[in-house]
C-alpha positions as CSV (number, residue, x, y, z in Angstrom):
1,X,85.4,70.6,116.9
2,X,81.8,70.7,115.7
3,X,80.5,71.0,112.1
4,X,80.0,74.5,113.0
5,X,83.2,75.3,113.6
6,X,84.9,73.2,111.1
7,X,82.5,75.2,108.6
8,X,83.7,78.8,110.4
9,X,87.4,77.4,109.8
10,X,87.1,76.6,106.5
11,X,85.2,80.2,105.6
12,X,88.2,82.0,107.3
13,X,90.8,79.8,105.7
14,X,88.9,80.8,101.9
15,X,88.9,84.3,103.1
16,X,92.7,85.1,104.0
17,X,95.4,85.7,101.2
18,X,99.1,85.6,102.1
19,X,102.0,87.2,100.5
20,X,106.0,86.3,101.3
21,X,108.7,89.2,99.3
22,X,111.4,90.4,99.5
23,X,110.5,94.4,98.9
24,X,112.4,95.6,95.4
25,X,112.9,99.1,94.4
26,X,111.0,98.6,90.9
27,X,108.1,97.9,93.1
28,X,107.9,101.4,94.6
29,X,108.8,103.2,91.2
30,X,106.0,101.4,90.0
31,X,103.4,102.1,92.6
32,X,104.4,105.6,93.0
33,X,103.9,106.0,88.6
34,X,100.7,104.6,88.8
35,X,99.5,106.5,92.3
36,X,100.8,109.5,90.0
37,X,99.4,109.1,86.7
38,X,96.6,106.3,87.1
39,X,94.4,107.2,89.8
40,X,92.3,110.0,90.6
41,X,94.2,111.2,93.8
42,X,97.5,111.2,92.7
43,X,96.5,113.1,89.4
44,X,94.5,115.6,91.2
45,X,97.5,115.9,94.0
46,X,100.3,116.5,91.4
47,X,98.0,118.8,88.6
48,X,96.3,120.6,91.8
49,X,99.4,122.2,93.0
50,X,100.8,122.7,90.6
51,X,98.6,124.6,88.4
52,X,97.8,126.6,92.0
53,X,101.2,127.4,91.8
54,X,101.7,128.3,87.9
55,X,98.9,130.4,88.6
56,X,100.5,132.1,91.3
57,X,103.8,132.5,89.4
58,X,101.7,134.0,86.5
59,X,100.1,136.6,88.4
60,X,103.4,137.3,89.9
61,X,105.4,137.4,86.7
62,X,102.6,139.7,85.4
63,X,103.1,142.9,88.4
64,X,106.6,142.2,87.8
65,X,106.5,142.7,83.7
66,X,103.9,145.3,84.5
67,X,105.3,147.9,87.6
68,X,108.6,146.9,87.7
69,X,110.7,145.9,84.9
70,X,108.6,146.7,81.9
71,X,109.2,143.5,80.5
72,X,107.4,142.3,77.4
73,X,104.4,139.6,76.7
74,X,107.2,136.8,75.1
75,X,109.4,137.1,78.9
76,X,106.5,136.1,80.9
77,X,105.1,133.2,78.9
78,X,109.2,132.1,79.3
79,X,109.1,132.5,82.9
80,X,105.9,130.7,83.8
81,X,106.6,127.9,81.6
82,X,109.9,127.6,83.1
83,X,108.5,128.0,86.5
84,X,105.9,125.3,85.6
85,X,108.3,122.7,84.4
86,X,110.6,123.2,87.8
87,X,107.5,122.8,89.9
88,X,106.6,119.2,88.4
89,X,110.3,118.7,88.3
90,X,110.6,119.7,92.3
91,X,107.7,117.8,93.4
92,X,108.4,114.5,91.7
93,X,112.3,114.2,92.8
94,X,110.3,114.7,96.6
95,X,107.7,112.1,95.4
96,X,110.4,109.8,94.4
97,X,112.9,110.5,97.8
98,X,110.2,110.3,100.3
99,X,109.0,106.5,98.2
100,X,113.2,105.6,98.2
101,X,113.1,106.7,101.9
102,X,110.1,104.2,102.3
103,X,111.5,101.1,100.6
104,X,114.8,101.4,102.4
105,X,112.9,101.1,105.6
106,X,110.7,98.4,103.8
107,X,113.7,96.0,102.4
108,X,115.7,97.0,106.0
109,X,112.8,94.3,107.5
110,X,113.8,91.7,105.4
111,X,111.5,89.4,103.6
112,X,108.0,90.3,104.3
113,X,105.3,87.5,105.4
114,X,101.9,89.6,105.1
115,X,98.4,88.0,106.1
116,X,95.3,89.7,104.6
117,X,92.1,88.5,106.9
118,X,88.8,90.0,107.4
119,X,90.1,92.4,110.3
120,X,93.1,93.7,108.6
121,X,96.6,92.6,107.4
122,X,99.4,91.7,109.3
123,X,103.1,91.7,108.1
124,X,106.1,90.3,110.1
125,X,109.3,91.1,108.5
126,X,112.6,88.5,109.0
127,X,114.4,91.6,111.2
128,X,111.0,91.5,113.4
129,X,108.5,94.0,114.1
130,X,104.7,92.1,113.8
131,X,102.3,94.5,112.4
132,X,98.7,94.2,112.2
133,X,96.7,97.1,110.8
134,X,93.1,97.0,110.2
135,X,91.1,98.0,106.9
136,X,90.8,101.8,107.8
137,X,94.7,102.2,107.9
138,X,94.7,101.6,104.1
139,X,91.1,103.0,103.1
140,X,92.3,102.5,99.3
141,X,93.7,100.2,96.8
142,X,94.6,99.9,93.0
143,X,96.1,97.2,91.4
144,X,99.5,97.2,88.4
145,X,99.9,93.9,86.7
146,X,102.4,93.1,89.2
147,X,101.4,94.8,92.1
148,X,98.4,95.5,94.7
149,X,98.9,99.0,96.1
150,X,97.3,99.6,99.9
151,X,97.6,103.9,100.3
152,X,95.4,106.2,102.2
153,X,97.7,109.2,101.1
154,X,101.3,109.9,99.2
155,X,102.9,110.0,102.5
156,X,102.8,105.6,103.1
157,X,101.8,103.2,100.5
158,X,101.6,99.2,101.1
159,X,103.0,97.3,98.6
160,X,102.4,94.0,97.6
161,X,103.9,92.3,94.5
162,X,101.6,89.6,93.4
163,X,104.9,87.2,93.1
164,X,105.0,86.8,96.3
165,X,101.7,85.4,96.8
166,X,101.4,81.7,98.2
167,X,99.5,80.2,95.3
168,X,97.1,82.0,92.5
169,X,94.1,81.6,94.5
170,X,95.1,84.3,96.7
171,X,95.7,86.9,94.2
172,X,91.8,86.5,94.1
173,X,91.1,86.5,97.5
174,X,93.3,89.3,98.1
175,X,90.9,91.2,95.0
176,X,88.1,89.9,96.9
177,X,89.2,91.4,100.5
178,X,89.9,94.6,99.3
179,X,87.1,95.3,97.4
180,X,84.6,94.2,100.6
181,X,87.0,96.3,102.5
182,X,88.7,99.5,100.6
183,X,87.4,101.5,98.0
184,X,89.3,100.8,94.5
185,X,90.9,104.1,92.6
């Protein structure tokens, strides 16, 4: 091996974090809380559609009042803030099953062994199953004080508790990977 390749080795080895967990229910609570109230797409996904919809149930509650029951001012405001209240009600108990759906398929691999590199991440799980997905597969990332979050939509989210990380140094080179890499939100 030349001092070229030593130096190339050594750069790679400085530049790849690893994480070993066993995936835990409070993890996806927690990542699906913060997707929800902490960053921009996950506020804008829950209040978007559900002020769309308010809106909808509104107008709808006003024709109603209006041509066909001649109800008064104080029954509409009742029935959209009712309607409103079931609507973030409805859409968090799906938020919440479709993330329960996702751990159980998560913790059904076993202990996880992920490997964050400059081309991607790779995750074996003790049941099997190698997986290596490069950097577009998760474009972004936000961080708990226990977790790092990987998520290009509500439907899949990577988690990774910083527990299971194989020594403090890579909780920094993990930072450092997915800032080059993903966009932070």
């Amino acid at each position: 091996m030349d001092m070229d390749q030593a130096g190339r080795a050594e750069a790679d080895t400085l530049r790849t974090a690893r994480f070993e967990f066993a995936p835990a229910a409070a993890d996806y609570d927690e990542a699906l809380r913060r997707y929800s109230r902490g960053t921009r797409p996950g506020i804008v996904g829950t209040q978007l559609l559900t002020v769309a919809l308010a809106a909808a149930l509104a107008a709808a509650a006003a024709y109603i009042r209006i041509k066909m029951w001649g109800l008064g001012a104080d029954a509409v405001v009742i029935s959209v803030v009712a309607g409103v209240v079931a609507l973030f009600w409805v859409r968090q108990k799906v938020r919440r099953s479709r993330m329960r759906r996702q751990y159980e398929a998560d913790a059904a691999r076993g202990t996880w062994s992920t490997t964050l590199t400059g081309d991607g991440l790779t995750t074996t799980g003790t049941a099997g199953r190698d997986e290596h997905v490069d950097w577009s597969g998760y474009p972004w990332w936000f961080e708990t004080p226990e977790l790092f979050v990987l998520t290009g939509s509500l439907e899949h989210f990577l988690v990774l508790p910083k527990r299971g990380a194989a020594s403090p140094a890579d909780l920094d080179r993990a930072r450092a990977l997915f800032t080059e890499h993903l966009r932070r939100i």
